[in-house]
N, C-alpha and C positions, 0 to 999 in steps of 0.2 A: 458327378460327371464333370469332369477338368475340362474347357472347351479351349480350343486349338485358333486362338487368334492371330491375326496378322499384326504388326507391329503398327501404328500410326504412320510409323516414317514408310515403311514398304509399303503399308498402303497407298500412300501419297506419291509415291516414286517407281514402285512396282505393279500395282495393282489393274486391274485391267478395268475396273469400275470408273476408276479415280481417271485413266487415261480415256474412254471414254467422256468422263465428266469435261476434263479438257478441251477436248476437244467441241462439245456441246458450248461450252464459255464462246471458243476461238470464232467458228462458227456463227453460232449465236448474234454476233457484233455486227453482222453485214445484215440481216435482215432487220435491226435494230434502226442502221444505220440509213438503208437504202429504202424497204416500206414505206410506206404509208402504216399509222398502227391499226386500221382497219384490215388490211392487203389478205393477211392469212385467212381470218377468217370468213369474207368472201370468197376466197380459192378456196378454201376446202368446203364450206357449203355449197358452190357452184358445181364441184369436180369430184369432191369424197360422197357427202353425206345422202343418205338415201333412207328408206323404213326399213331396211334390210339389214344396215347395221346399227341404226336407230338402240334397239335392245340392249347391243352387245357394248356401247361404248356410257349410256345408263350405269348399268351393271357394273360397268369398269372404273366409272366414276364413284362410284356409292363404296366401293373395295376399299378406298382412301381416305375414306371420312373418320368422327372420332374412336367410333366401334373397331376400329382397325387396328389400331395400336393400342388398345384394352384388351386386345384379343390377344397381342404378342406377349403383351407382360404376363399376360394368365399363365400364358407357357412357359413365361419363361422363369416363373417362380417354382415351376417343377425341375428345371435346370441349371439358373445360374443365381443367386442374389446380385453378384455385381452387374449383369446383363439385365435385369426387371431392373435396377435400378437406373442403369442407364437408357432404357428404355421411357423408363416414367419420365426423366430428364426430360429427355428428347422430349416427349410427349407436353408437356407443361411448357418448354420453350416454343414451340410449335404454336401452344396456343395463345401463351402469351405476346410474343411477336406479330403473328397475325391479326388480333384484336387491337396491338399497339397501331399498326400501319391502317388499319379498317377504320378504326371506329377514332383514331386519333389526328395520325397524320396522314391520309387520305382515305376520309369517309366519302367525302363526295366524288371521289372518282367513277366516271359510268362506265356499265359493261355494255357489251355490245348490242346488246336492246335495249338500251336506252341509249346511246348514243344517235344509233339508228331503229327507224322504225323494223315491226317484224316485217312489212310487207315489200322492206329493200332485201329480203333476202327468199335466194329461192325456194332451200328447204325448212320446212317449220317442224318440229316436233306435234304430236297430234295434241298432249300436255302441253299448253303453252305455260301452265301454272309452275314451269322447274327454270322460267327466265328470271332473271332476277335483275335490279335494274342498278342498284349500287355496291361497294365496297368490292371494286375490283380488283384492286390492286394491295399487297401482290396474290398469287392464286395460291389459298392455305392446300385445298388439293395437292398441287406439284410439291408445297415443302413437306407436306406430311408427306408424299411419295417417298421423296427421295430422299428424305431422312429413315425412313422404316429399312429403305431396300439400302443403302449403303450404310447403314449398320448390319443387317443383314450378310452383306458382302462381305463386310470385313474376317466373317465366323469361317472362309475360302478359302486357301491359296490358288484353287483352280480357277485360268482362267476364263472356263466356258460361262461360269459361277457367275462371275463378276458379270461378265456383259450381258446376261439375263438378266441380272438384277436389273441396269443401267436400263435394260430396254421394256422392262416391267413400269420400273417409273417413270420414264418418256412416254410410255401410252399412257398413263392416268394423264401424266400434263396435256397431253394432246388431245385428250378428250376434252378437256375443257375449251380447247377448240372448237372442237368439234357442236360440242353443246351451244355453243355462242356462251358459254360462261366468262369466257377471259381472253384480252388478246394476248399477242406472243411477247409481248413483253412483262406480260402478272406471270407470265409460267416461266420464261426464263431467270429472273429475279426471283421467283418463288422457287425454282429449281437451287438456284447456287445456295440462297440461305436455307435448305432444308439441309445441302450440302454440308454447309459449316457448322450447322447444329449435331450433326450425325457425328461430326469429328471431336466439337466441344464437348461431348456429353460424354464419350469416349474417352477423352482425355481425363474428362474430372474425376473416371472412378476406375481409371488404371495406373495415374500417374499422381494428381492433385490427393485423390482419398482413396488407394489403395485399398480395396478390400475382400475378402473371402470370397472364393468362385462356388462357393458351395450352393444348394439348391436352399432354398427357401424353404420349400413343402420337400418335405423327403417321404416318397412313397415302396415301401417295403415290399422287396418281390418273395414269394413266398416260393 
């Protein structure tokens, strides 16, 4: 199965994921700049969260963890060797980077229950055992997001394609909102570098080490 990719460069210039992402950067800067790093996530506790969607943004969170992208490579050794491989890539840079910023160059960062107490906030989860109190920064959730969905993206040229991807991964980050996992600044930095990992890892085995699009596992249709 020969998969029908998008070019780096048109991805970057043409793509609707990538213009999207753009824009999420541009964006991005004013709440960065103008917040408080606490701001978001009392507005969205105060105004979003409720038991009603409680479940569904759990759920949405747990999509993005490491099962997620062991889940893609499985597939995609029925489809592409050079897509599992870049996959795995992705996959390993993810977790290397994040473990670098975590546990090296900012372990002691707090999340937002430890920053603040639980009882500065109005909605609590009824689990309070899924708060966590260090290694916020940046949010590994957002980079694994949006490195899975903008390699994903790139397999498109439709643009409807692209911006689902974009807003597939915007909610995993935004759930970490929502959780009181991370403020908007672990999910914005953890967005862009899932970003450039999705691109790197793409680069290295279309351009750097070129190699066979063939499937891995080849299953015989009879």
């Amino acid at each position: 199965m020969e998969l029908s990719l998008v070019s780096t460069k048109d991805f970057l210039t043409k793509h609707t994921f990538s213009y999207c992402m753009y824009a999420f950067i541009l964006l991005g800067i004013y709440p960065l700049v103008q917040w408080t790093k606490h701001f978001a996530n009392f507005w969205v506790n105060e105004n979003i969260a409720c038991e009603s969607l409680d479940p569904f943004f759990i759920w949405y969170s747990l999509l993005f963890e490491g099962w997620c992208i062991g889940f893609v490579i499985l597939f995609f050794a029925f489809v592409s060797k050079r897509e599992m491989l870049v996959f795995i890539t992705a996959g390993i840079l993810c977790f290397l980077i994040t473990m670098l910023c975590k546990d090296v160059l900012f372990g002691n960062v707090p999340r937002p229950t430890k920053l603040f107490p639980l009882s500065a906030y109005k909605h609590i989860l009824s689990d309070i055992s899924v708060y966590k109190e260090q290694y916020s920064f940046p949010s590994g959730h957002s980079m694994f997001s949006f490195t899975i969905m903008a390699l994903l993206a790139i397999f498109s040229k439709k643009k409807w394609i692209g911006i689902v991807c974009f807003i597939i991964a915007l909610g995993a980050a935004f759930s970490r909102i929502y959780l009181l996992q991370h403020f908007f600044i672990d999910i914005y930095v953890g967005s862009i570098l899932g970003f450039l990992i999705a691109l790197g890892s793409q680069l290295l085995f279309t351009k750097v080490f070129p190699i066979s699009d063939s499937p891995l596992i080849k299953v015989k249709m009879k």
